[in-house]
N, C-alpha and C positions, 0 to 999 in steps of 0.2 A: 557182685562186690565191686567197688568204686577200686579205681589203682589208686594203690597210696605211692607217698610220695619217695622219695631216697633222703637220708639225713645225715648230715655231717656235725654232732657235737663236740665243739669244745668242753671238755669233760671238767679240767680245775685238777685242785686236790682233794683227798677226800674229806678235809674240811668243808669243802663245798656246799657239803651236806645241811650245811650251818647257815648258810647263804640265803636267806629267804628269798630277793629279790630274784636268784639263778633258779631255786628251787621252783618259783612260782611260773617263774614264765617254760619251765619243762614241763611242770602241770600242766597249765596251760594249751601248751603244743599238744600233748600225749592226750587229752582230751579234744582236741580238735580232728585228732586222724579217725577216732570211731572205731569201729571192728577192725582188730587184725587178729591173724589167724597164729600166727608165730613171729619171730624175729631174731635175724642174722644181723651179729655186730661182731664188727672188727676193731681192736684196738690198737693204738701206738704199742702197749703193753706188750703185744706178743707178735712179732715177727719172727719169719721161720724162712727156710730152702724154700717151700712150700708149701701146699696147701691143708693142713691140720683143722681138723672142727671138732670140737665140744665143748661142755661135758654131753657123755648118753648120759648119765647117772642123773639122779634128782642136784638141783645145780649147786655145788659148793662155790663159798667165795677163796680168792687170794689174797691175801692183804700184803700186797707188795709194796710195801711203805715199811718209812721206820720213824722213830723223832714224833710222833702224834697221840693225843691223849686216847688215854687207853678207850674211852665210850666206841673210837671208832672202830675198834677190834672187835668189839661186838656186836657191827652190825650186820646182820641178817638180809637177806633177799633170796626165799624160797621159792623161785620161779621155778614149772613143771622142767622136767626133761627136755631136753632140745631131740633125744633121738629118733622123733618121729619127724625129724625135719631135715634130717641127712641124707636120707634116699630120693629126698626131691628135690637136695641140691646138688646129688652126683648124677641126676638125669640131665640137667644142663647140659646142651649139646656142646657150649665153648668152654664146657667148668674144668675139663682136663681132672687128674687123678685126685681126689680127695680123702687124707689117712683118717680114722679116726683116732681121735686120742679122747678116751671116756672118760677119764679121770680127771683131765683137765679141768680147774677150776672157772670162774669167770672172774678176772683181773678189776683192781680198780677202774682203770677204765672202762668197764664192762659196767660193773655194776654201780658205780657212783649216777652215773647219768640215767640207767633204768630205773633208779631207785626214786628216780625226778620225773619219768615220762611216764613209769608204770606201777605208782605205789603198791598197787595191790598183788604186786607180785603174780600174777593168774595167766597169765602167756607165757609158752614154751618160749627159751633161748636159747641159740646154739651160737656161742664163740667160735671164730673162723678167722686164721693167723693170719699178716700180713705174708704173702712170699715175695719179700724183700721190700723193697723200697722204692724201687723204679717208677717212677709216675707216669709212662707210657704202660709198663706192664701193669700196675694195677688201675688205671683208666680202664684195660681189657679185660682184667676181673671183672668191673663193675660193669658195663656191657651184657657180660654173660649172667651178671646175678637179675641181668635186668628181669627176662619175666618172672620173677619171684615178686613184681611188686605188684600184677594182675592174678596173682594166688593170695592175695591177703596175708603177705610174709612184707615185714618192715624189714630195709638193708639199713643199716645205720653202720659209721665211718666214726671213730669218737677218738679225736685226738686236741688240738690245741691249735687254734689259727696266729697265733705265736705264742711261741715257746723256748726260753731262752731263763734258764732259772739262774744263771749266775746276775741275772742284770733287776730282779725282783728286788724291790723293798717295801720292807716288811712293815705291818700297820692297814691302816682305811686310811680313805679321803686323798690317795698322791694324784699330784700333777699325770696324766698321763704323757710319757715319751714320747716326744715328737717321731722317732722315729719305728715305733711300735705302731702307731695312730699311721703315718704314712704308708707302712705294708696294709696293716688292716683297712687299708680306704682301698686302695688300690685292687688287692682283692675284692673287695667291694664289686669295686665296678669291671672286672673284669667278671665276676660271675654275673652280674645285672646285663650286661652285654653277651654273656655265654661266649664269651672267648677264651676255649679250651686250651688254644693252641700255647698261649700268652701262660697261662696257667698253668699248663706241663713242664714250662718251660722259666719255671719261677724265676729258678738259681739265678742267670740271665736279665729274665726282664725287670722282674719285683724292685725295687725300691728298698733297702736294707734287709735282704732276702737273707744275706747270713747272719745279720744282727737277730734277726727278727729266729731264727732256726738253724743254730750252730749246728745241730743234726737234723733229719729232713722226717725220724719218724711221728714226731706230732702231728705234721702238715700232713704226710703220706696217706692215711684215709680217707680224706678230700679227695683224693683223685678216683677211690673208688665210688663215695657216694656218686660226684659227678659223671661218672659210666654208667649207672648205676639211672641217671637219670632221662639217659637218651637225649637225640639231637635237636637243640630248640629248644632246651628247657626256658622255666622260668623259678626265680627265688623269691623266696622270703626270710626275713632273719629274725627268728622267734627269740631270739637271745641275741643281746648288743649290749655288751656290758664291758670293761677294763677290772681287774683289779691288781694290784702290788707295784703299780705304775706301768707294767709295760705286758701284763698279761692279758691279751684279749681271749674271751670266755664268747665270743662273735660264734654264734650258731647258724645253720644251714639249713632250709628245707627246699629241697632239687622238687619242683612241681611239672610234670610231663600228661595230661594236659595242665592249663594253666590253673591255677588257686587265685579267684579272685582279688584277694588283696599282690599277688606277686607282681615282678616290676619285668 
């Protein structure tokens, strides 16, 4: 089985869902990786002390939203159990203690973005919490999730490569923010360059790094995909889109060896 690769999506809202152009290029992607065997995703949604996975159960959603037409309350995504995929993530020699929590639902950001990469619902998923926010320490989760990606297990990281909802307006066709567009470039090219260091060290270096992320957990599973992809990587960005003026929906795929088209 070929390693796949580590992904980082920008998930949206669950309107998203409505998005053809977002939807299509997740298509897209999700049809490019080929066989996987399972898939571990972590969302902004759920940050913990530590380390929590699920659902075991057949997977329920959360609809952690409010204010949205009712169609999206009913949408569905019956992907298998994730629990045959727990005992091979607490074999991880650097994975440290992992609780289960079975009942756990899988959050919008869980499932809006699977809903795009894996219509058909037919691959186990196992949710697995942020433990915390530190972009050093989960750099070092994603290290350790790394050989899950030579087992035919997808790590995906699904949060927002900026996320600042007080600064959205609302409508199609805005001007994008000059200063939304300058973190999103920026980032850009520090992942094109694989300069991690730069990258952990956003708050600091980034370019309107608090405009762009008045809190840090949209950004925060970036740093696991990135672990997640080992040293050298290369990217590609299967989604490069803005919406509401200053939301980038800029998606990630970490390629260790390289993906002929990555940079």
């Amino acid at each position: 089985m070929n390693r796949l690769p580590s992904l980082f999506i920008s998930h949206g809202a669950p309107s998203s869902l409505e998005d053809e152009e977002w939807m299509k290029s997740l298509r897209n992607l999700g049809e490019e990786l080929g066989d996987i065997r399972g898939i571990i995703i972590l969302s902004a949604h759920w940050v913990e002390r530590g380390l929590f996975a699920g659902p075991l159960l057949p997977s329920s959603l959360i609809y952690d939203f409010w204010g949205f037409p009712e169609r999206l309350y009913r949408v569905r995504y019956p992907a298998p159990s994730g629990a045959d995929l727990l005992p091979i993530l607490q074999k991880l020699p650097e994975i440290g203690p992992v609780t289960p929590a079975p009942s756990r639902g899988l959050d919008h950001g869980m499932w809006v973005p699977l809903i795009g990469l894996r219509p058909k619902a037919d691959i186990p998923v196992l949710g697995l919490s942020l433990p915390g926010t530190d972009p050093g320490r989960l750099y070092s989760l994603g290290q350790a999730l790394a050989p899950l990606r030579d087992e035919g297990i997808l790590v995906i990281g699904s949060g927002g490569l900026t996320h600042n909802l007080g600064a959205l307006i609302a409508g199609e066709n805005h001007a994008i923010a000059p200063w939304a567009q300058e973190f999103d470039q920026w980032v850009v090219r520090k992942l094109e360059s694989s300069d991690t260091t730069s990258l952990l060290d956003f708050r600091k270096e980034a370019p309107n790094a608090s405009l762009s992320h008045p809190t840090i957990e949209h950004f925060a599973p970036l740093f696991v995909a990135m672990g997640a992809a080992g040293e050298g990587f290369h990217v590609t960005f299967p989604v490069d889109i803005f919406r509401y003026g200053s939301l980038s929906l800029r998606s990630v795929a970490f390629w260790n060896p390289p993906h002929p088209l990555s940079r």
